[in-house]
BATIDREN-124972 format. One line per 10 residues: number of its first residue (from 1); for each residue x, y, z of C-alpha. Coordinates in steps of 0.2 Angstrom, whole numbers. Example, Ala and Ser with C-alpha at 12.3 -4.5 7.8 and 13.67 -1.06 7.14 Angstrom:
<atoms>
1> 62:-22:39; 68:-5:36
</atoms>
This chain:
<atoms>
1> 0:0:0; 14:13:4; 23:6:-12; 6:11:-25; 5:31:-13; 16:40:-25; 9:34:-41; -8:41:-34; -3:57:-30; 4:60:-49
11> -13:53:-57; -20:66:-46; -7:79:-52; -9:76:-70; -28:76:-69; -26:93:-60; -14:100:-74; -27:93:-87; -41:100:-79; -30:119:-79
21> -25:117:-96; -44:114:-101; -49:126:-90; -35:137:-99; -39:134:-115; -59:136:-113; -54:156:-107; -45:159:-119; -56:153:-133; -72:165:-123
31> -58:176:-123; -55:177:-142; -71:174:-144; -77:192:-133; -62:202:-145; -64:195:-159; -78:185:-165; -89:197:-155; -78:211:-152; -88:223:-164
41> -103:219:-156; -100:222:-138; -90:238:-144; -105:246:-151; -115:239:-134; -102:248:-125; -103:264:-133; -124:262:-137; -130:279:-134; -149:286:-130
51> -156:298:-139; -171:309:-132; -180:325:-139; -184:339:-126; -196:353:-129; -190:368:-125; -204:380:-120; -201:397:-129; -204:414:-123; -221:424:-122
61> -222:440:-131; -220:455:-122; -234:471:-121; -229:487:-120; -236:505:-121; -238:517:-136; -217:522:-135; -212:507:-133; -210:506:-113; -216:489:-104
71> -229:483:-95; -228:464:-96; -212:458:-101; -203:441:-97; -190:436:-84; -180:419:-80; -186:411:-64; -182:395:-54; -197:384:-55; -201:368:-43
81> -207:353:-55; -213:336:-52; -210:324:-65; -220:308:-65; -207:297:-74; -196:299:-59; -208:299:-45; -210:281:-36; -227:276:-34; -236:277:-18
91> -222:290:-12; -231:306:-18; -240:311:-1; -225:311:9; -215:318:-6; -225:334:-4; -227:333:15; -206:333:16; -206:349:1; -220:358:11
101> -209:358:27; -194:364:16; -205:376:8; -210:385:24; -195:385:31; -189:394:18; -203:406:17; -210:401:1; -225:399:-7; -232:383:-18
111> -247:382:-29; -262:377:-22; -280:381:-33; -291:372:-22; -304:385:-16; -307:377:0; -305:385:19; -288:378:25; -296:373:42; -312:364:46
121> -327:365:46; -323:366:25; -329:379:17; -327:385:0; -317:401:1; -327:416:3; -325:426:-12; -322:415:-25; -326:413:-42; -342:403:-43
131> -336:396:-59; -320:391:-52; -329:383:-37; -339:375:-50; -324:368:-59; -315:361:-45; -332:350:-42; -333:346:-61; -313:341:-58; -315:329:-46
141> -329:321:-55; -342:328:-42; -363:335:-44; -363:353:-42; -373:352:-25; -358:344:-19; -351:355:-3; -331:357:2; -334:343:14; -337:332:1
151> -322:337:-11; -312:335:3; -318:318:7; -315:314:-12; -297:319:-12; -293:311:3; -301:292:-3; -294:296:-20; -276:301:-16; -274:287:2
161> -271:306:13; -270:297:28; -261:296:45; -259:317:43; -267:329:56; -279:341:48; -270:357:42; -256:343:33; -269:335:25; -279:350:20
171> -261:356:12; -258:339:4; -278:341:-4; -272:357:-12; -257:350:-21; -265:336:-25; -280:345:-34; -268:357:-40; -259:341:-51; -275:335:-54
181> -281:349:-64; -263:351:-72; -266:334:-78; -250:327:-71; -244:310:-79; -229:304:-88; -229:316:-101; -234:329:-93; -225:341:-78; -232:348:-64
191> -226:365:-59; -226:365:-39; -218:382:-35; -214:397:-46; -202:410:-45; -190:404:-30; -174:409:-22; -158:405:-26; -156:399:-8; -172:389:-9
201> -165:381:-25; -149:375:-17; -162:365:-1; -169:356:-15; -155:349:-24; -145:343:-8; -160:334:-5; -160:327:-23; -160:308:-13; -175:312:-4
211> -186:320:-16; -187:308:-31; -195:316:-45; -195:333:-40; -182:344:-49; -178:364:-49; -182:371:-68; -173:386:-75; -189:394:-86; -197:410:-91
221> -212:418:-80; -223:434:-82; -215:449:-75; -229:465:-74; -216:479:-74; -229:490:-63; -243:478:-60; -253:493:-54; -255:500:-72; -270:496:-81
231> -272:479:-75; -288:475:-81; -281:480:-97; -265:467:-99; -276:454:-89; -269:437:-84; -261:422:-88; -263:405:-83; -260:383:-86; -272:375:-96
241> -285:367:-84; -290:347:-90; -308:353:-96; -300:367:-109; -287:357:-116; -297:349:-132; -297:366:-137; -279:371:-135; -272:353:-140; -279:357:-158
251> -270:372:-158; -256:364:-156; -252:368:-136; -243:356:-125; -255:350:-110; -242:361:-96; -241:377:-106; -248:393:-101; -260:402:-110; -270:419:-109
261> -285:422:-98; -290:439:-97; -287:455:-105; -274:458:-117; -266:442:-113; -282:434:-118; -287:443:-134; -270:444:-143; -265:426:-136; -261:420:-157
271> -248:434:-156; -242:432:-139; -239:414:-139; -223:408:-145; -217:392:-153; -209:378:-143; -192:372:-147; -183:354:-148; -167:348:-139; -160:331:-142
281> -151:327:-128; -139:309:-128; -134:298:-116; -123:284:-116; -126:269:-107; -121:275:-90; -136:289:-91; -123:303:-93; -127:316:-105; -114:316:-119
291> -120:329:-131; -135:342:-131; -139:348:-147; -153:360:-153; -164:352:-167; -180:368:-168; -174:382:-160; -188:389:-150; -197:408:-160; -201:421:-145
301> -220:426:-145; -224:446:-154; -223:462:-146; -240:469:-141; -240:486:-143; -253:495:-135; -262:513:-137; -261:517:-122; -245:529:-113; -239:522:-97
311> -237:539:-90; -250:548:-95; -263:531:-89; -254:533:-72; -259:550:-73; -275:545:-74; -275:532:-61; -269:543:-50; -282:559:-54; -298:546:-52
321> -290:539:-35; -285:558:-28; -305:563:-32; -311:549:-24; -299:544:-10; -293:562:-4; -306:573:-9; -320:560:-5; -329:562:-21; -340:545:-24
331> -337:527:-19; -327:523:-35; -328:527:-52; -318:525:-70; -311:537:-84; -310:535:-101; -299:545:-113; -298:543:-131; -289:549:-147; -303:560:-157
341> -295:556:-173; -290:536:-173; -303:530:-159; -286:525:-150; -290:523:-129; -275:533:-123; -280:531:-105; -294:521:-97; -294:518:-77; -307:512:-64
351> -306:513:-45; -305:503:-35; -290:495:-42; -277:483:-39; -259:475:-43; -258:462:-56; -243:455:-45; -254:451:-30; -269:442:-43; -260:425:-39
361> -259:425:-21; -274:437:-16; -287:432:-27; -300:427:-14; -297:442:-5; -299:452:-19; -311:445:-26; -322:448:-8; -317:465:-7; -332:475:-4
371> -326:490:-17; -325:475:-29; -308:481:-37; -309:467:-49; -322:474:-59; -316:486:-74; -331:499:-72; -321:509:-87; -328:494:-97; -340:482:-90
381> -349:495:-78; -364:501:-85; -372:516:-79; -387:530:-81; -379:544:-89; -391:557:-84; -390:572:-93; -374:570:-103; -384:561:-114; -395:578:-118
391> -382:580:-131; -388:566:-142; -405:570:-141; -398:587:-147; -390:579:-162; -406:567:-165; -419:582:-165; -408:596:-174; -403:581:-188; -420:576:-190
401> -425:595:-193; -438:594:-176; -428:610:-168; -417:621:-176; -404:634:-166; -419:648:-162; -431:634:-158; -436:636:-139; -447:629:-126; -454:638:-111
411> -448:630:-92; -458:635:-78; -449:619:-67; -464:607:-70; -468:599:-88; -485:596:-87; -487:589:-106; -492:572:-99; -508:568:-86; -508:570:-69
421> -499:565:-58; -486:563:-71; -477:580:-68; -457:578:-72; -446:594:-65; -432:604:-68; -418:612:-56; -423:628:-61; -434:641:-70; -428:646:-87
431> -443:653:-96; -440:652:-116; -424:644:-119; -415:637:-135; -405:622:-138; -389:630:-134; -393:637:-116; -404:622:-113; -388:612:-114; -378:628:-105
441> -391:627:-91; -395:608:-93; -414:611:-95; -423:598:-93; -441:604:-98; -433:606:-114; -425:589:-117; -443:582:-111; -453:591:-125; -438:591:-136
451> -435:573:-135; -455:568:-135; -456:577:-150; -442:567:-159; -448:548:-153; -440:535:-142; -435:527:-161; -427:542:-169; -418:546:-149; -410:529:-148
461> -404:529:-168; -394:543:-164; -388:534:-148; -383:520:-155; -374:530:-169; -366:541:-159; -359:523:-149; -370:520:-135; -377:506:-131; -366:497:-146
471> -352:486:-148; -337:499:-148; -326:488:-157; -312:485:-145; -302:472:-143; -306:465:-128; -323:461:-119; -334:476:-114; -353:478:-107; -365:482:-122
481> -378:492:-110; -395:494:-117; -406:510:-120; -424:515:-113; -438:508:-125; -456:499:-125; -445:482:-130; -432:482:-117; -447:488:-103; -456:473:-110
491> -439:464:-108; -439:466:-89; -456:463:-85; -462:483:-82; -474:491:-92; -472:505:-105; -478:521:-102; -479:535:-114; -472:548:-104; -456:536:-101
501> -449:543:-115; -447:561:-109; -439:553:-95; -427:543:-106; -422:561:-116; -412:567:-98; -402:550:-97; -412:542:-85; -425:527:-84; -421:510:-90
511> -404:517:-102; -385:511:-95; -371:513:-107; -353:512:-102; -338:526:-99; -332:520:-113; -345:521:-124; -348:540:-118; -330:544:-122; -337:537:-139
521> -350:550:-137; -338:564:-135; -328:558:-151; -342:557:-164; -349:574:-159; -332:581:-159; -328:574:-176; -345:580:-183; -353:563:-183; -339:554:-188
531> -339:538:-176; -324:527:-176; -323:509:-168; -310:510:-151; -296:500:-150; -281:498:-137; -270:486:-150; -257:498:-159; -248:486:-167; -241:468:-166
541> -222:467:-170; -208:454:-170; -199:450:-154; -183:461:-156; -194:474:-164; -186:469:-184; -204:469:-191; -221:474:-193; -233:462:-191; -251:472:-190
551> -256:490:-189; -273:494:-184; -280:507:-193; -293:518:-190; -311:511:-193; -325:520:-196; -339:512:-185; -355:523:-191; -357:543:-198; -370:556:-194
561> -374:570:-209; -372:585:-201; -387:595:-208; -391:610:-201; -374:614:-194; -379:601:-179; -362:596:-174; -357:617:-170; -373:621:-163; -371:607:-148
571> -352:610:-149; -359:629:-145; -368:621:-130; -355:611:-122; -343:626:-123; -355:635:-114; -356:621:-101; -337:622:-100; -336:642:-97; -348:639:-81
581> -333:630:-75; -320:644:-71; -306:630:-70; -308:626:-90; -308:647:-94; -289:646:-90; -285:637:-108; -280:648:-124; -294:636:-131; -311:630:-128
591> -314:614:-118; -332:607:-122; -339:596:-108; -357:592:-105; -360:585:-86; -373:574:-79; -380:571:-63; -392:553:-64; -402:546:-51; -401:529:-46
601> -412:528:-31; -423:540:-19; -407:547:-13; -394:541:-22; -385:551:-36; -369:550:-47; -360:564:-57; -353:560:-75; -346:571:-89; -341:570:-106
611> -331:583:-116; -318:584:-129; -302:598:-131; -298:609:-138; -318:611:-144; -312:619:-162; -298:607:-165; -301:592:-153; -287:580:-148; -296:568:-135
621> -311:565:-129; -317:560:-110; -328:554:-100; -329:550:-83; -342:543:-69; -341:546:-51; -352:533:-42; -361:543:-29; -351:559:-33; -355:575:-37
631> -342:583:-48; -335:572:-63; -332:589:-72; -317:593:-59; -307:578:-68; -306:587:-86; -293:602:-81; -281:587:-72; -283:576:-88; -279:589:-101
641> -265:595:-91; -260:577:-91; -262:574:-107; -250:587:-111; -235:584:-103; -236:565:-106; -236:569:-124; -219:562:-129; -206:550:-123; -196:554:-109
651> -176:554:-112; -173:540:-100; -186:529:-107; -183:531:-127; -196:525:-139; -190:509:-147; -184:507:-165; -197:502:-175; -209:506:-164; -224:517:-174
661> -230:533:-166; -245:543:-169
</atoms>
């Protein structure tokens, strides 16, 4: 046995060596096999790279005033997003709960559109917008009795908010709805945050690990250079909310862009928007980027230039808020002030008012304000315009040949053409009086028996002709109004009564026009019956200002013949008006203004004016309403002097190139 040990131990040896050699040979063969049977193969594996297109969303166009200077322009900010793609499943509650905490340590504010009370009991947030109560309910699939409780509850089942104390949960239900309405998925981002610090930014990348899916986007936002001018005029912008987006996807809009939604931004949104770029971004195997290259560069949005001068509207703002706020002249009130020859709106303010920068944050409490500084009264209000309105039935009945400049009537205070008890009055005693005086005087004895003379038909013709109670023409929404007549009286349910139309002839009963359409007023009968349509779009030009996209141009809307010198005889009047106004004597011209005082209740009253200047050769034409006032006319000398030294660019703020002037 000890003899046969040895051979053992070399069978075993050699077996070994065989099995290394095998085992040699086999690795060296794969080996062969990896470089060079295969080698091309595993090469390109190595260097496979992925190729991805980005869109790259491209700048709005900016608005500015008549020289050039902005209103809305654009500015980079640092945007939160969420993208699903990278957002684990199930995590999303305590994703926003950890970015929430961050977010108010920082100071910082996130998107959150659902109009719900932030404590309970729930209840839909006081002042807001029915519809946008209404669409939260339509969002979450709910009827429209539903109550906030019932949202609420809604979100919580749908989106597992549990384990959280009330005011968490409440905050997780706002971003949630918020991404619901946003139509967040795969394809499409949600934008948390807009708009924060640098510092912010720096928080959310170090803790990149512990928010999956949420990243910091450098992108453009909306910048209102001095949010306080003219806001209901630029308006607002806005995302896309799920219901709209048929709409916009034909146009060719991305399901996150942002879009117009009121004013300017609304009504010039084909011009504003801009067209998206593409990126191709590639990546090799190991997800780094390798190269970035851009495939369709992104084309800004156009300029919006408006009519309007920035100066000279702040002007403005600033008269109608000193009348009312400092010299406690009405409750709140608008001014309009357009370009006699063009119909161009060089100025249009209402008060109360409020900053475009503070829409987004204070809307409910805005929107609850009891002076209602939402509403654009310039535009949408619509108001009796008592016996500023004499001077179209002046126009009617000296056109239509019913009175001529020596016809008179008699006022002895009571007009007691109609029955008893119908006895309409005057403020005064002024015997036998003519056209001119009457509207000097503002008689309305003669306006009654004037304008029964002519007919409620013939009266509201020359209404509607001289652009009351008529689609203007301008480019965004504005009230239409309605005029005194047997059909609208039947309209409302109250019955017509013949002597209604002497009533109607002094600007009062059932007629309610807007400032806007009595600047209108003021226009035609300064250009002799020549009415334009108004607009507040100058012109629409490239980006960078290179080219000339549209022009508007001057439109005549409607024309009255001036027979019978009709136009000079109530120009006559209004001067007269004007010279009981020792203020408007101080001009080397004539200012024509005719004022108004219309009753709304028992004892309620507000003040209105119209007038044009200089009368012989007029330049612009306003009009103003003082709700519960009692002297509109004190606007005109601050509005003229206004006028006139806004009249050209200042020397800090140069008109742009290409830029077209009046």
């Amino acid at each position: 046995m000890a003899k046969g040990k040895p051979k053992s131990n070399r069978v075993r040896l050699i077996i070994l060596s065989a099995v290394v050699c095998v085992a040699f040979i086999l690795s060296c063969v794969r080996l062969m096999q990896y470089q060079i049977v295969e080698g091309a193969t595993y090469r390109e594996a190595a260097n496979r790279k992925t190729i991805s297109t980005v869109s790259v969303k491209a700048p709005r166009g900016e608005i500015v005033d008549r020289y050039g200077r902005p209103l809305a322009i654009n500015k980079v900010a640092f945007n939160i997003i969420f993208d699903r793609v990278f957002m684990p499943e199930g995590e999303e509650n305590s994703i926003i709960v950890s970015l929430i905490q961050l977010m108010e340590q920082s100071g910082e504010d996130w998107v959150d559109e659902l109009p719900i009370t932030d404590t309970k009991p729930y209840q839909f947030e006081e002042g807001e917008d029915e519809a946008d109560i209404n669409r939260a309910k339509s969002t979450l699939g709910l009827n429209t009795y539903a109550t906030a409780e019932n949202c609420m509850d809604e979100l919580i089942e749908r989106y597992e908010i549990t384990g959280y104390d009330d005011e968490t949960t409440r905050k997780i239900a706002g971003v949630r709805f918020s991404m619901l309405q946003a139509d967040f998925s795969p394809y499409v981002q949600y934008t948390f945050a807009e708009d924060i610090a640098t510092s912010t930014v720096t928080k959310v990348k170090e803790l990149d690990y512990d928010l999956p899916g949420v990243d910091v986007a450098e992108e453009t936002i909306r910048d209102y250079v001095s949010g306080d001018i003219a806001p209901h005029i630029l308006g607002t912008v806005g995302p896309i909310y799920a219901e709209e987006y048929e709409e916009y996807k034909e146009q060719g809009y991305a399901m996150n862009a942002t879009v117009g939604k009121s004013g300017i931004e609304k009504a010039m949104e084909e011009y504003l928007r801009g067209t998206d770029g593409v990126r191709q971004v590639e990546q090799n195997s190991k997800g780094d980027v390798v190269s970035v290259a851009e495939k369709e560069a992104t084309v800004p949005g156009n300029t919006v230039m408006l009519t309007i001068d920035k100066y000279f509207q702040q002007e403005v703002q600033d008269i109608l808020k000193d009348r009312i706020e400092n010299k406690k002249d009405g409750s709140a009130g608008a001014i309009v002030v357009l370009d006699v020859d063009t119909g161009e709106v060089l100025a249009t303010a209402t008060y109360p008012s409020y900053d475009i920068n503070d829409y987004k944050t204070n809307y409910a409490e805005l929107n609850s304000d009891e002076g209602n500084p939402l509403f654009n009264r310039a535009l949408m209000g619509t108001y009796r315009p008592g016996s500023t309105y004499k001077t179209a039935v002046a126009v009617g009945a000296l056109s239509e040949g019913v009175i001529d400049r020596n016809s008179t009537v008699t006022c002895h205070r009571v007009y007691t053409y109609w029955p008893a008890p119908f006895r309409p009055r005057c403020t005064g005693y002024h015997n036998s009086i003519s056209v001119v005086r009457a509207l000097q005087v503002s008689c309305n004895i003669f306006f009654y028996d004037v304008g029964r003379r002519l007919g409620i038909e013939k009266e509201n013709e020359y209404a509607n002709k001289l652009g009351l109670a008529v689609d203007t023409g301008l480019e965004i929404p504005t009230a239409i109004g309605h005029l005194t007549s047997p059909e609208y009286a039947e309209e409302v349910g109250r019955e017509w009564n013949a002597g209604d139309v002497s009533q109607a002839s002094i600007g009062q009963m059932d007629t309610a026009v807007t400032p806007l359409q009595m600047a209108t007023q003021a226009a035609t009968i300064a250009n002799k019956g020549t009415r334009y349509e108004t607009h507040i779009v100058k012109s629409i030009q490239s980006y960078n200002y290179d080219k000339l996209i549209k022009e508007t141009q001057p439109v005549v809307a409607s024309t009255i013949e001036n027979k019978n010198n009709t136009f000079e005889i109530v120009r006559e009047g209004m001067i007269a008006a004007a010279n009981n106004v020792s203020e408007l004597r101080q001009y080397s011209f004539d200012v024509a203004i005719k004022t108004g005082t219309p009753q709304t209740t028992e004892t309620k009253f507000y003040s209105t004016v119209i007038g044009f200047a200089p009368a012989e050769e007029p330049e612009i034409a306003i009009a103003c309403v003082l709700e519960q006032g009692t002297s509109a006319r004190s606007v005109i000398k601050p509005v003229i002097d206004a006028y006139y030294s806004t009249q050209t660019p200042t020397a800090q703020e140069p008109q742009q190139s290409g830029t077209l002037l009046k």
